[in-house]
KOLLUMGU-131252 format. One record per residue (C-alpha): x, y, z. Coordinates in steps of 0.05 Angstrom, whole numbers, plus 5000, padded with zeros to 4 digits. Example, Ala and Ser with C-alpha at 12.3 -4.5 7.8 and 13.67 -1.06 7.14 Angstrom:
2
524649105156527349795143
This chain:
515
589976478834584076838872581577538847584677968902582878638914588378838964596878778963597878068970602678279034596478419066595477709091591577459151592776889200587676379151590176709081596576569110595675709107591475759049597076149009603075669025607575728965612775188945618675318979623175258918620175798881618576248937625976418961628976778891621377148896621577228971628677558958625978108909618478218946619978709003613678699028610577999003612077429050610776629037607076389103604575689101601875419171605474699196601974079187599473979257595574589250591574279187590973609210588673889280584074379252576674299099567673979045560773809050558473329096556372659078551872239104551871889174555071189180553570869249551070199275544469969243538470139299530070149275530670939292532671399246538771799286544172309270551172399273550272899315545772519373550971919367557272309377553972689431555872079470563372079453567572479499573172639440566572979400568973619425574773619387573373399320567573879322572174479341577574359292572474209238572074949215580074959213580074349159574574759121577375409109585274979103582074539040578075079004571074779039566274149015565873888953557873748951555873208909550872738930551972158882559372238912557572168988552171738981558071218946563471349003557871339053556670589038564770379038564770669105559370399126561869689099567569829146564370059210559369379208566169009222569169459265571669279335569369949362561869899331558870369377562471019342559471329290562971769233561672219185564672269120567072989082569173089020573873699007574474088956581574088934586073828878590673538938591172858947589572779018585372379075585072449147580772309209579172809269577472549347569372449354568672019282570372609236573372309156576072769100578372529041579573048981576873058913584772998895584472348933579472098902580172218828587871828840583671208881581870768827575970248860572770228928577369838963583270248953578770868985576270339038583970239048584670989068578571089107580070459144587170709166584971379188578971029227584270629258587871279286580771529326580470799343586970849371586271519399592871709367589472449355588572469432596172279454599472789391593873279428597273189484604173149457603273929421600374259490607273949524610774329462606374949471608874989540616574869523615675299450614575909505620275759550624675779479622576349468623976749533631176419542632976369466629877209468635677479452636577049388631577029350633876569283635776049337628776089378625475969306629675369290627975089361619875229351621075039274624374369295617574229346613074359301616073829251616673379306608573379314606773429237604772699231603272159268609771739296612171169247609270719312602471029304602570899219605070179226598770059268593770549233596170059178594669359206588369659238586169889172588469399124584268769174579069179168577569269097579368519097574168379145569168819105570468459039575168859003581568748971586968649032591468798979589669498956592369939020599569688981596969828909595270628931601670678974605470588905600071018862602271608919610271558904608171628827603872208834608572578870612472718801604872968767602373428832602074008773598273648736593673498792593474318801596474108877598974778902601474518962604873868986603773999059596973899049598373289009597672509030605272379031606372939073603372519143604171839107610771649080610771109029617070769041618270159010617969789083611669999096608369789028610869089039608969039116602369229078602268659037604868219087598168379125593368269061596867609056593667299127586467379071589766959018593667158953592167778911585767648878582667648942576368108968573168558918575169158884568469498864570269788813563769998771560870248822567070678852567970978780560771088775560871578837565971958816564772038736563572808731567673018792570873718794578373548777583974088790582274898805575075178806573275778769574476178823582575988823583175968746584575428701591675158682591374818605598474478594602875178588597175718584592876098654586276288640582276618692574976668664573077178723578477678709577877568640585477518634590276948600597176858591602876268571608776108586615575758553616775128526618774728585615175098637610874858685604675238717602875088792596475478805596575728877591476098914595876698929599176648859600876348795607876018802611075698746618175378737623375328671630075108656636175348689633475438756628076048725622576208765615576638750610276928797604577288774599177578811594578208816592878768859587879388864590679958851588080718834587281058779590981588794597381218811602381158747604380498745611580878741609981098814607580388839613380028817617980478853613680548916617280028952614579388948620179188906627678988936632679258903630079598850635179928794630380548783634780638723631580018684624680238692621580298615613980458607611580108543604779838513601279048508596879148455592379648480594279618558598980068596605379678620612079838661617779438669624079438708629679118736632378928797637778488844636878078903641277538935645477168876638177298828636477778781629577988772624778378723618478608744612978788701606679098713601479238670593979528679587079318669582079658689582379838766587079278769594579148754597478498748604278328762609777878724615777738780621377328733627877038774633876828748641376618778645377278768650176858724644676768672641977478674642977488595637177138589632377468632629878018570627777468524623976998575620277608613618478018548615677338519610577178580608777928594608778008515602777368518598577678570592277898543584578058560579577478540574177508495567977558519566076938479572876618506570176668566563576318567567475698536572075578588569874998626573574738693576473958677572273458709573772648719570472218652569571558655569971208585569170578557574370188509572569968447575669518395581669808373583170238436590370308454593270778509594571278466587371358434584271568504590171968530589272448469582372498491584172778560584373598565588374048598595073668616601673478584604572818585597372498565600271848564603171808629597172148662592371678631596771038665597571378733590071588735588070858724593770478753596870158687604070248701604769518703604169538620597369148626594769548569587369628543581969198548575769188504569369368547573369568607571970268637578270818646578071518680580572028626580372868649576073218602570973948608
């Protein structure tokens, strides 16, 4: 959650993508908010429009050159370099760490010495966001996310990615779904002037459109694919590992909180469905290289690069540790039930419970000389029951609660101030449950509290560790070391691909998440 200094319903165009809230949690919310609306922009505006850049990676010449001078030369430069911005501000910017780029910079280099289109040149970004996510732009522009690569588990499997998304500029699929959305531009406006007069029907029709150009066609995958997968073949990778990450994607889609992944548009399997079809045309192509085995992994070195990247939220967002939010700028914590779970979002923290319950908690600026009385009745709440409202005390801090109805939910609302600030607690339940809505909203407004200043300085964001095994190392022994995130065990096998029941080995290196 981002220190705002406004009412969140005060969004603009760029907020708007950047604040996309699941849409499971937003619609009780969205039913009691009157003037807070969830906005999330469609996928073909983020994949047509997030890092640092990397290094160049184009064909070896005596003079030093840049990525610039060589995609001067390409006539689809122009777009990559405009939409470049777009991916920025959509993936919270680059993620700048040399030893990082300098590590992808060679794998996609590796690839573009084999590559049947060697005069392009490419440069790589890496984004900074817990998403796991890769794309490519017309004119040679990569992005892969720091979500992306803290799943990836060697080189090959990132080579695997980078390869398919160089096979759609290859391909010039960017150009022809270019194409494809100005054809849609043109018929979205002729829905709208004959569908004028209905307006939820217009919406479906430009709704339905915009799906249509989300992703690339199944057509354009299937090839991306075979393009990608003979290429990290040719380069000496593992054929085989394009496969192996398509099934590491379907089994992080059940951890995306604890990835801190506030949005699955912006996520892999969003644009790149891993149906069990396409992983086995996948290994069908790494089988024309020989059995699995074959090509190199990398390994050390891939694990190298990334020991000590940023994993999950930044400061600036707030950290999420299994069931409790700290936000070491505000200097603000709170935690929620037992069987809760916390998705951190830009616009807000969302969490989810048992029996369909739903929280949102956020903060706004608000004056001094507004009772919080006042500002909960001031209209930014749907169907308030003025009746309910009851002005009490946490610890030291000024609080009002109330109560209100939306839709087949019940609500409470609680607000309480700090400072020139006032946070809000938004709890949802199905009306037929409303008997439980006192205990569950009293006990996370009841936990919210003001850090420490010592508190504060100890909070660390969660970063990727690699370790080492020793004798006597099971599974269990480094998943207790990682921080931050239930299910230890079961985040420890995703992160390093041991779902398989391989198990430990002495002297082998893992990826635990640790401060």
């Amino acid at each position: 959650m981002r220190h705002e200094t406004r009412p969140v319903k005060a969004e603009t165009a760029t907020g708007a993508r950047r604040r996309a809230v699941r849409a499971g949690l937003a619609l009780p919310l969205a039913l009691l908010l009157a003037g807070c609306t969830t906005l999330g922009g469609g996928l073909e505006e983020l994949a047509n429009g997030a890092g640092t850049e990397s290094s160049l990676v184009a064909p070896v010449r005596r003079d030093p050159v840049t990525f610039e001078a060589v995609q001067s030369n390409d006539p689809q430069s122009t777009i990559g370099k405009s939409q470049h911005p777009r991916i920025l501000a959509a993936y919270g910017g680059a993620y700048s760490d040399p030893k990082l780029e300098r590590m992808l910079a060679g794998i996609v280099g590796k690839l573009n010495a084999v590559s049947s289109d060697p005069g392009r040149a490419y440069s790589i970004t890496v984004l900074n966001s817990p998403n796991i996510n890769a794309f490519a732009l017309p004119g040679g522009y990569l992005y892969v996310t720091r979500g992306l690569l803290a799943l990836a588990n060697d080189s090959a499997e990132v080579a695997a990615v980078l390869a398919h998304e160089m096979g759609h500029v290859k391909a010039n699929h960017g150009i022809e779904r270019q194409q494809r959305e100005e054809a849609a531009e043109l018929a979205g406006r002729v829905v709208t002037e004959v569908l004028a007069s209905d307006t939820t029907a217009a919406r479906a029709a430009l709704a339905r459109g915009r799906l249509n150009l989300a992703s690339f066609s199944r057509n354009q995958e299937l090839q991306a694919d075979a393009m990608g997968i003979k290429q990290t073949g040719d380069a000496g990778y593992d054929p085989y590992a394009a496969a192996r990450f398509l099934k590491a994607m379907d089994s992080f889609s059940s951890f995306r909180n604890a990835f801190q992944a506030s949005n699955p548009n912006l996520d892999f399997l969003a644009s790149h469905p891993a149906a069990p079809q396409r992983v086995d045309l996948a290994r069908r192509h790494a089988a024309v290289f020989g059995p699995p085995g074959t090509g190199v992994t990398d390994r050390d070195r891939y694990l190298a690069g990334i020991d000590g990247m940023l994993f999950g939220d930044t400061a600036s967002e707030g950290y999420v540790r299994a069931r409790t939010f700290f936000h070491p700028g505000l200097g603000i914590t709170f935690t929620v039930p037992e069987g809760f779970v916390i998705d951190n979002t830009a616009e807000a923290v969302l969490a989810t419970g048992p029996g369909d319950t739903a929280i949102r908690f956020d903060g706004v600026a608000l004056p001094a000389t507004t009772s919080l009385t006042d500002y909960i009745q001031s209209g930014w709440v749907g169907g308030l029951d003025a009746a309910t409202i009851r002005p009490f005390r946490i610890g030291d801090l000024e609080a009002v609660s109330a109560q209100a109805v939306g839709g087949s939910y019940v609500f409470n609302v609680t607000v309480i101030r700090a400072g020139s600030q006032v946070y809000r607690f938004l709890t949802a339940l199905p009306a037929d449950t409303a008997a439980r809505l006192p205990r569950i909203a009293e006990s996370i407004a009841g936990s919210f509290r003001m850090l420490r200043p010592e508190e504060r300085e100890q909070l660390k964001p969660l970063r990727v560790r690699i370790v080492t095994a020793r004798a006597g190392d099971t599974e269990r022994s480094l998943a207790d070391r990682i921080q931050g995130v239930d299910r230890k065990v079961e985040m420890f096998r995703l992160l390093n691909d041991l779902e398989d029941g391989s198990g430990i080995r002495t002297g082998e290196r893992y990826k635990i998440i640790a401060e």
